[in-house]
C-alpha positions as CSV (number, residue, x, y, z in Angstrom):
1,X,16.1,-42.5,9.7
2,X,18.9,-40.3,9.1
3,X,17.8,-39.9,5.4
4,X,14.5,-38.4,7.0
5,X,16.2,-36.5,9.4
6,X,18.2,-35.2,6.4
7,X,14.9,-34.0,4.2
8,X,13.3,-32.7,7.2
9,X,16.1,-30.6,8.0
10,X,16.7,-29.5,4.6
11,X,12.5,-28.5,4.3
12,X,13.4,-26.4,7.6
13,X,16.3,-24.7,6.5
14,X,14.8,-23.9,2.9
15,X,11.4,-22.7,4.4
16,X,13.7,-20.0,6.9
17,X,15.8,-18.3,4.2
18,X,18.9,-19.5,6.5
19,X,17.9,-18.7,9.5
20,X,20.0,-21.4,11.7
21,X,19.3,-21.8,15.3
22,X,22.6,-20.8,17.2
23,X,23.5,-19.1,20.4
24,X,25.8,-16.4,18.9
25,X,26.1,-14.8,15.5
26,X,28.6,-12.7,14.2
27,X,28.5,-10.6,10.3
28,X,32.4,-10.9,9.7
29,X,33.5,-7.7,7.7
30,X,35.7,-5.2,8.1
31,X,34.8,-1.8,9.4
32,X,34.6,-0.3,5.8
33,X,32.3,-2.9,4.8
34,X,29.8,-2.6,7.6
35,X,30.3,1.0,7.6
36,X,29.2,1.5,4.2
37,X,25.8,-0.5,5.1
38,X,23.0,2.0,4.4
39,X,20.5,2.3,7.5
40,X,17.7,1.5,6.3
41,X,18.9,-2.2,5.5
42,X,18.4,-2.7,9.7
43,X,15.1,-3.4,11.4
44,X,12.5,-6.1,10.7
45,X,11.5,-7.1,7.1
46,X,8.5,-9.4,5.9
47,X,10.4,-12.0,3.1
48,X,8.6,-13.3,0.4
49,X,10.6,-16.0,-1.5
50,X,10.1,-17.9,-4.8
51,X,11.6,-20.8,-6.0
52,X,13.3,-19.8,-9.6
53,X,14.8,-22.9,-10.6
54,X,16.7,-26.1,-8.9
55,X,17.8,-29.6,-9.8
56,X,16.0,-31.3,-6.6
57,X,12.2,-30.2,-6.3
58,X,11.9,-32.5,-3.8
59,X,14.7,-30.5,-1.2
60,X,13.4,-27.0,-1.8
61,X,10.1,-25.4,-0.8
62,X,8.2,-23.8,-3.9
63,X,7.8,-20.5,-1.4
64,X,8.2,-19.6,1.6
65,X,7.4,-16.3,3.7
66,X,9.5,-15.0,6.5
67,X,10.6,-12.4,9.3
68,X,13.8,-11.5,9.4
69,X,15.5,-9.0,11.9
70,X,18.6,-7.5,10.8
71,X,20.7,-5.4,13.6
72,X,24.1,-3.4,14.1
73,X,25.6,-3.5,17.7
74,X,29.6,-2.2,16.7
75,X,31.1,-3.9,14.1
76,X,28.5,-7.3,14.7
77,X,25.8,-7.6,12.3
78,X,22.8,-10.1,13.4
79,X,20.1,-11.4,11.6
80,X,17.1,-13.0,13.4
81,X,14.0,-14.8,12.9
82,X,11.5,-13.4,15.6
83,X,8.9,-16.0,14.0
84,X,11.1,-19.2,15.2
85,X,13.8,-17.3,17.5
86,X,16.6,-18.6,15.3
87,X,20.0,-16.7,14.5
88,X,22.2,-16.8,12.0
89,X,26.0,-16.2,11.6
90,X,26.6,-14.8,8.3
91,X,29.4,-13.2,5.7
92,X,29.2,-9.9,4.3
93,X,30.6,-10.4,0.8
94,X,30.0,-6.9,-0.9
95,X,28.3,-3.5,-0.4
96,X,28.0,-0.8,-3.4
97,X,25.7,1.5,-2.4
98,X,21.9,-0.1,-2.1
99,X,23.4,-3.5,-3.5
100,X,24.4,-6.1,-0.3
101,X,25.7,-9.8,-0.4
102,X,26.0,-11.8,2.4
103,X,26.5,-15.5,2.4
104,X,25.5,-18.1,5.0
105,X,27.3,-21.4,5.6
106,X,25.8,-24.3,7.7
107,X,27.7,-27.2,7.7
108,X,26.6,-30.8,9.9
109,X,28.2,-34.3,9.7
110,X,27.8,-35.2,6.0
111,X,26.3,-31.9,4.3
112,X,26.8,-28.5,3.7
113,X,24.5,-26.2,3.1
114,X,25.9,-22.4,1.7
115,X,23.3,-19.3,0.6
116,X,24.4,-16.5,-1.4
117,X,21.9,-13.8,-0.8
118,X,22.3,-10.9,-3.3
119,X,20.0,-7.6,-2.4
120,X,18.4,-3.8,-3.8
121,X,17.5,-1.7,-1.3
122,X,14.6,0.4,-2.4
123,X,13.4,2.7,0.8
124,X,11.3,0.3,2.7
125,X,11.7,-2.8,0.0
126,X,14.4,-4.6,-1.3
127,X,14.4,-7.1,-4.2
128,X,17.0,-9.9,-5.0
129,X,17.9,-13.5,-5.1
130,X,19.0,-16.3,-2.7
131,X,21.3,-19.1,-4.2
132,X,21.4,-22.3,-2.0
133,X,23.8,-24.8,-2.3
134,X,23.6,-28.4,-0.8
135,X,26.3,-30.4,-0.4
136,X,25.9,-33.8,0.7
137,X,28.6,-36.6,1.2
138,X,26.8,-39.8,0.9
139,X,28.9,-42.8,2.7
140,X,28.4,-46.4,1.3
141,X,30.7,-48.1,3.4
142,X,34.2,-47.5,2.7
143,X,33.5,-45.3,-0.2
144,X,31.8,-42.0,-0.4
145,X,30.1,-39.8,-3.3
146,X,29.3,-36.1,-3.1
147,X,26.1,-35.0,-4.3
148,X,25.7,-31.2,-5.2
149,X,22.0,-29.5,-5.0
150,X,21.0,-26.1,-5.8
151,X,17.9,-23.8,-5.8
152,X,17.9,-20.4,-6.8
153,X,15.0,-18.1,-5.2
154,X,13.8,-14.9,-5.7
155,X,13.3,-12.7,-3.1
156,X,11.3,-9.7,-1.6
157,X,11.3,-7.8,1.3
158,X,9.1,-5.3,2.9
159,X,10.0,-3.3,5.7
160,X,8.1,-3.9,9.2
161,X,9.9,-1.7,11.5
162,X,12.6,0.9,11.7
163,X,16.0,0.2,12.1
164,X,17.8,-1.7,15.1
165,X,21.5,-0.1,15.2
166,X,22.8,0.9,18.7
């Protein structure tokens, strides 16, 4: 049962882009970081991903398409899923210009999963990739073995709406 449980949740978070149900969310970067965001990365996108390459076809989705909703409110960055209502709590690792990474960490009881989203903004489009990273600590017992999964993605964004900063 908890194997399923496992897959099901895996096919869920894959098939969101890591979009994690939560009550709060919080982008942790400094001021310069989230200051350096250009505008037009907030507001609601239409996400088109692509499976590139993995070692575990059976935990990752071929494709998936998705909404995302990225806002400013201060120094807090959030980004939703108005499709599912989910939020996710995520890392800004690097702004230069058009070019953003953020990374996402969920972690539950025996697995972790961490996306590395890498992203061109282009006007109303952006382009870029989203590495995923399962780890799983399988218990046998008194031992244990870690099991390491990963999926790389391509992805594509089109712009929806305007921008949501307050």
């Amino acid at each position: 049962m908890k194997k399923l449980l496992i897959t099901v949740l895996i096919l869920f978070l894959t098939s969101s882009i890591t979009v994690f149900a939560q009550d709060s969310i919080v982008l942790k970067a400094g001021v310069s970081k989230i200051n350096s965001v250009p505008k037009q990365f907030f507001g609601t996108w239409q996400v088109k991903s692509t499976l590139v390459t993995t070692d575990s076809p059976k935990n990752f989705k071929p494709s998936s398409a998705d909404m995302w909703n990225l806002r400013r409110s201060g120094n807090v960055i959030e980004l939703r899923n108005p499709m599912t209502g989910a939020v996710a709590e995520i890392y800004l690792n690097d702004v230069n210009n058009n070019d953003i990474t953020f990374t996402h960490q969920e972690k539950e009881d025996n697995f972790k999963l961490t996306d590395t989203v890498k992203l061109h903004l282009n006007g109303n489009t952006f382009t870029g990739t989203n590495e995923l990273t399962l780890t799983q600590k399988k218990i046998y017992g008194d031992q244990y073995e870690i099991v390491i999964k990963k999926a790389k993605y391509t992805i594509e964004g089109q712009k929806i709406s305007g921008t949501s900063i307050y």
